[in-house]
C-alpha positions as CSV (number, residue, x, y, z in Angstrom):
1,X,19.3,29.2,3.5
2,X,23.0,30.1,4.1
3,X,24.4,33.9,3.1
4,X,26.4,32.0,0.0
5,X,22.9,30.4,-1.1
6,X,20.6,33.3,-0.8
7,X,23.4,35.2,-2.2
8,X,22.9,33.2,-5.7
9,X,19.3,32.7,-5.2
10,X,19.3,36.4,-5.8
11,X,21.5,36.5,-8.6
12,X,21.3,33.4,-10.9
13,X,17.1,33.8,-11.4
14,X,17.1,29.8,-12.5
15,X,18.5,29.1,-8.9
16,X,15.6,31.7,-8.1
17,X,12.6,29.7,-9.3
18,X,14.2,26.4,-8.3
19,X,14.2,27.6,-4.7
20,X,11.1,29.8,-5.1
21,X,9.2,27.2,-2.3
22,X,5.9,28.9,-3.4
23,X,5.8,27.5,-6.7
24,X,3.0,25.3,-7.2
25,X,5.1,23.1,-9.1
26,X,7.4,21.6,-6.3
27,X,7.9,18.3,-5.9
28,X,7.7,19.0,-2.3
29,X,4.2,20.2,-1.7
30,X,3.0,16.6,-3.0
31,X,4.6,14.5,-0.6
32,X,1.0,13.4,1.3
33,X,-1.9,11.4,0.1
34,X,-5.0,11.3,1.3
35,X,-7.2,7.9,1.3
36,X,-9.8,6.0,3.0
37,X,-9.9,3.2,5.5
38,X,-11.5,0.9,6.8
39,X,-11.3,-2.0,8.9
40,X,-14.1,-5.5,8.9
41,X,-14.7,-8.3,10.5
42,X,-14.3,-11.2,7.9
43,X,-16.2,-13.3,10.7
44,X,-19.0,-11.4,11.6
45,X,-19.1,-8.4,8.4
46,X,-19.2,-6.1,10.8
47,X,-17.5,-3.0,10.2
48,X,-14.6,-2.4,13.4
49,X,-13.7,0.7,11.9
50,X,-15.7,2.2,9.3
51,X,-14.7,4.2,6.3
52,X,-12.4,7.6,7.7
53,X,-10.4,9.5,6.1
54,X,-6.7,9.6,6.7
55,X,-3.8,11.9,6.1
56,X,0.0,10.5,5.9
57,X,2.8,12.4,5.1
58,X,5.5,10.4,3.7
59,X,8.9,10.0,5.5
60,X,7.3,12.1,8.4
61,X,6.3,11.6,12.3
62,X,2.3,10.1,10.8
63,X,4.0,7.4,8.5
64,X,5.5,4.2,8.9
65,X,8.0,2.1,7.6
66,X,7.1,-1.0,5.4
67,X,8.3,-3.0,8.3
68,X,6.5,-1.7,11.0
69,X,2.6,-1.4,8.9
70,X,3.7,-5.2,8.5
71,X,4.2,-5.8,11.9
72,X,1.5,-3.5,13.6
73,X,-1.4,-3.6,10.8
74,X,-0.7,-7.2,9.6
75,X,1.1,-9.7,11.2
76,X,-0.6,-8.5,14.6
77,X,-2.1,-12.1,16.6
78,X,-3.3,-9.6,19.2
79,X,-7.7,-9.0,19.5
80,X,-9.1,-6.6,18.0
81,X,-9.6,-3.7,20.3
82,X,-12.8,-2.0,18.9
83,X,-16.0,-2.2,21.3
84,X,-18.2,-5.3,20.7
85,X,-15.3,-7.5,18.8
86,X,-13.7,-10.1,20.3
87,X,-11.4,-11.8,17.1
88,X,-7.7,-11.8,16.2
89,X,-6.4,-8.8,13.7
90,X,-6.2,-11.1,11.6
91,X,-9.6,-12.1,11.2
92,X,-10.5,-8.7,10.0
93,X,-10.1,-7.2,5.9
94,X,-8.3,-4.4,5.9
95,X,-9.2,-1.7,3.0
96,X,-7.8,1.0,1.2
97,X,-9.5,3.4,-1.3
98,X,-8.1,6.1,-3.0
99,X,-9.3,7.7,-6.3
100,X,-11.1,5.1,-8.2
101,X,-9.2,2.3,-6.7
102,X,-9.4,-0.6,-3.8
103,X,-6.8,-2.3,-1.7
104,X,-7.9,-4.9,0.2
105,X,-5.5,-6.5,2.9
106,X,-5.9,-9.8,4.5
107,X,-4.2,-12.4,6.6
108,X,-4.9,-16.1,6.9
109,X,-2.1,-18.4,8.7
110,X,0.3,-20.4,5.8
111,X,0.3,-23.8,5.2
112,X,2.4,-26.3,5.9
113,X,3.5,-26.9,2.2
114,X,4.3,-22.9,1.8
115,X,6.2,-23.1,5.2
116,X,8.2,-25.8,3.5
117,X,8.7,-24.2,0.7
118,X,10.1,-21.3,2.2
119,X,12.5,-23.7,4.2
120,X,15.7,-22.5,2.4
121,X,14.7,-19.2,3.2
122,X,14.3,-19.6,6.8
123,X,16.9,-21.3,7.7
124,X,19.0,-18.3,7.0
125,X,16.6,-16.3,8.8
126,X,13.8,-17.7,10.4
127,X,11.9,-13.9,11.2
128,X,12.8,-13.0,7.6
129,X,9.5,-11.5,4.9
130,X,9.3,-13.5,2.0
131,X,7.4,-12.0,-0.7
132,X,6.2,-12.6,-4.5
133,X,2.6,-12.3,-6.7
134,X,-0.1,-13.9,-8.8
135,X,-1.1,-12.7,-11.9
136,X,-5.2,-12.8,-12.1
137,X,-5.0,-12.7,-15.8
138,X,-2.4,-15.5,-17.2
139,X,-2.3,-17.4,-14.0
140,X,1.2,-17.0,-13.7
141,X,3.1,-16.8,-10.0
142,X,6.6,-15.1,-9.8
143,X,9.4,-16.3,-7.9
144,X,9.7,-15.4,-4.5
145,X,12.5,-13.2,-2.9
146,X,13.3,-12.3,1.1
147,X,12.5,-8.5,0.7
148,X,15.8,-6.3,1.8
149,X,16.2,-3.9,4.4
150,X,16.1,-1.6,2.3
151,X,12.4,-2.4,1.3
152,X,11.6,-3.1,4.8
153,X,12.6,0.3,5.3
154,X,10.3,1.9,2.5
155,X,7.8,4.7,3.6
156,X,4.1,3.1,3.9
157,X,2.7,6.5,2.9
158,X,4.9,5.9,-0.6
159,X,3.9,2.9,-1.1
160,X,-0.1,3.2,-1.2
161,X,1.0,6.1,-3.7
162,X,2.8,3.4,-6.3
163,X,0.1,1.2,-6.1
164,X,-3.1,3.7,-7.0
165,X,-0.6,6.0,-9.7
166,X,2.5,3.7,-11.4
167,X,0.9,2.5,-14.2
168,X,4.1,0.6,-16.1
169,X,4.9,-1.9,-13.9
170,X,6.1,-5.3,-14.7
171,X,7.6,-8.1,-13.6
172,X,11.2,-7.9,-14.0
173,X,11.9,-11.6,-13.6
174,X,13.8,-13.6,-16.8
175,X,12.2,-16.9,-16.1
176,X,8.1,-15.6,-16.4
177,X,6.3,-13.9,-20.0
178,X,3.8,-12.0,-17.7
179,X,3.3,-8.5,-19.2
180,X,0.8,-7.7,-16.3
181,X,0.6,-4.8,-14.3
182,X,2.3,-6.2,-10.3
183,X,0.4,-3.7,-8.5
184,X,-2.9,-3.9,-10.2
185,X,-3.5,-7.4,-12.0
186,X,-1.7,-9.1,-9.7
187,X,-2.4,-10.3,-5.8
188,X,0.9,-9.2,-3.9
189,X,1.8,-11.8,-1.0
190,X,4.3,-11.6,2.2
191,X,5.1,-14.3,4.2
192,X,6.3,-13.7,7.9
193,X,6.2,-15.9,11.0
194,X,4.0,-18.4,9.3
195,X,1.6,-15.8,8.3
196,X,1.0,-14.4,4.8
197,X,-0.3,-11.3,4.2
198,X,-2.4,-10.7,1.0
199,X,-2.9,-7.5,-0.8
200,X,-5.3,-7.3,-3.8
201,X,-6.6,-4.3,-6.0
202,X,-9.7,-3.8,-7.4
203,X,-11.1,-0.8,-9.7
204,X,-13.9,0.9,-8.8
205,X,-16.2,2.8,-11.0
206,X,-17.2,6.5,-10.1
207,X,-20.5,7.7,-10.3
208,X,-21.7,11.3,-10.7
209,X,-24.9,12.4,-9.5
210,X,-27.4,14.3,-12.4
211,X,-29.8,16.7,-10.7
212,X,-33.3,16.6,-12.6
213,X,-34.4,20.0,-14.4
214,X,-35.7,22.3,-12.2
215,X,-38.8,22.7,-14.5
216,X,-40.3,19.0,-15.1
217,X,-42.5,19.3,-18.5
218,X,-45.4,16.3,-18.7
């Protein structure tokens, strides 16, 4: 802080609290989230990196951008370099678990009627992401739109955050009546490089373990 700021911090005690950075209650201590990960063979089920848990802080030197988890996590055609595995990155299921909540991430190469679909798109832009979702519940598929630098841009770290808390999302669309949650009804695709990348979310119950009595009566 400057002389002019600490100078009010001491005098207006509502500029006090607000720059009191040992308040429990600033939004700046929860800017990390902690989750699972893992990382399987869809060929062989065999687990190339099991479960570990992982740290990101968003925005800092540990996260990535949208762009870049796309590029280095997704649309990778490199082998896999864990011991004993031979197959593409994209052969593997990619998953994410945080509170009571799954992400799984795969890749399969796009057809030639998506490619063609995505003509008008990539004829402005051949190495452009194309993205847009299924609802699991009505059956309904929004439209698809060439994501924005802007998006591309996003922090990673934020984004795994959205999907496992915001719970009043909806398609924002005219054209579709789904009332379905994006990030947790629906399957979330992106198209790149004729490869699409899939991203699904499941629930996942939690179970408590009950101790018996210490005393067992018969």
């Amino acid at each position: 802080l400057d002389d002019e700021a600490k100078s009010n911090k001491k005098k207006d005690p509502k500029t006090r609290d607000a720059l009191d950075f040992s308040s429990p209650h600033l939004p700046f201590k929860y800017q990390s989230l902690v989750y699972l990960h893992s990382l399987c063979c869809r060929e062989t089920g065999k687990q190339c990196i099991p479960f570990e848990l992982q740290l990101v802080n968003f925005y800092s030197d540990n996260d990535l951008t949208m762009e870049q988890f796309l590029q280095f996590f997704c649309f990778d055609t490199r082998n896999c370099r864990e011991e004993g595995c031979d197959r593409r990155i994209m052969a593997h299921e990619r998953t994410i678990i945080h509170g009571n909540g799954r992400m799984n991430i795969a890749v399969e190469i796009a057809s030639f009627d998506l490619v063609q679909r995505f003509r008008p798109f990539l004829n402005d832009d051949p190495k452009c992401y194309i993205i847009w979702s299924h609802c699991q519940i009505c059956k309904q598929t929004m439209p698809c739109h060439r994501m924005t630098q802007a998006s591309l841009n996003y922090s990673f770290g934020k984004w795994i955050e959205q999907t496992f808390y915001f719970l009043y999302d909806q398609p924002i669309s005219p054209p579709n009546t789904c009332t379905h949650s994006v990030l947790r009804q629906h399957v979330r695709y992106v198209y790149h490089n004729h490869l699409v990348a899939t991203f699904s979310y499941a629930h996942l119950p939690l179970y408590r373990m009950l101790l018996p009595k210490i005393r067992l009566d018969f």
